[in-house]
C-alpha positions in Angstrom: 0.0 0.0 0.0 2.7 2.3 0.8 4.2 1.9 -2.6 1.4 2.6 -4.2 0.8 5.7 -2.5 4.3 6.4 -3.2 3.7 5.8 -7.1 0.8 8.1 -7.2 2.5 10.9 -5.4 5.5 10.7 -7.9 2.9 11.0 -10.7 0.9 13.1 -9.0 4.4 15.4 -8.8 5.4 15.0 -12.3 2.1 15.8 -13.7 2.4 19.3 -11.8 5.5 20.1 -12.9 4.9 18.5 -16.9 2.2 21.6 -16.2 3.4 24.1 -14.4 7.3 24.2 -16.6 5.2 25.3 -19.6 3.0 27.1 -17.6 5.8 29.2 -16.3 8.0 29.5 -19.2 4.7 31.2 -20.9 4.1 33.8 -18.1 8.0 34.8 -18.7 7.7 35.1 -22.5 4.7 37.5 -21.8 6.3 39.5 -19.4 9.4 39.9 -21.6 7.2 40.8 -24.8 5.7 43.4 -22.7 9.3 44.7 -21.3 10.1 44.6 -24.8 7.0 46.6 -26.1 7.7 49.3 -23.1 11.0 49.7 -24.7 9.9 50.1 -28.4 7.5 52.7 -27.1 9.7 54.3 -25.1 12.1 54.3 -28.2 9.6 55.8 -30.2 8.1 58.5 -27.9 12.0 59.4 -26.9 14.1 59.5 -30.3 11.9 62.3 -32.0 12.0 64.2 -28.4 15.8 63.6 -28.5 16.1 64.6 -32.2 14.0 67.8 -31.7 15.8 68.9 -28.6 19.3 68.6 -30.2 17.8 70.9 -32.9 17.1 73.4 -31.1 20.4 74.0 -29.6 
């Protein structure tokens, strides 16, 4: 009986981390496409604020 239990809980473990690995590694792609996106807009908003002020001087 106590093997069995044992079985299960090793399943019962690898099934959680078969689904959390991906599960993870999904959240951190997300929250590096947003970093990323920040960045571009950033980029975007700052270069023709950079380009402007250098003009004027």
């Amino acid at each position: 009986m106590l093997l069995v239990r044992l079985v299960v809980a090793a399943v019962a473990t690898a099934a959680v981390v078969v689904v959390a690995v991906p599960a993870v590694a999904v959240a951190v792609a997300a929250v590096a496409a947003i970093v990323v996106a920040v960045a571009a807009a950033v980029a975007v908003v700052a270069v023709p604020v950079a380009s402007s002020s250098s003009s004027r001087q």
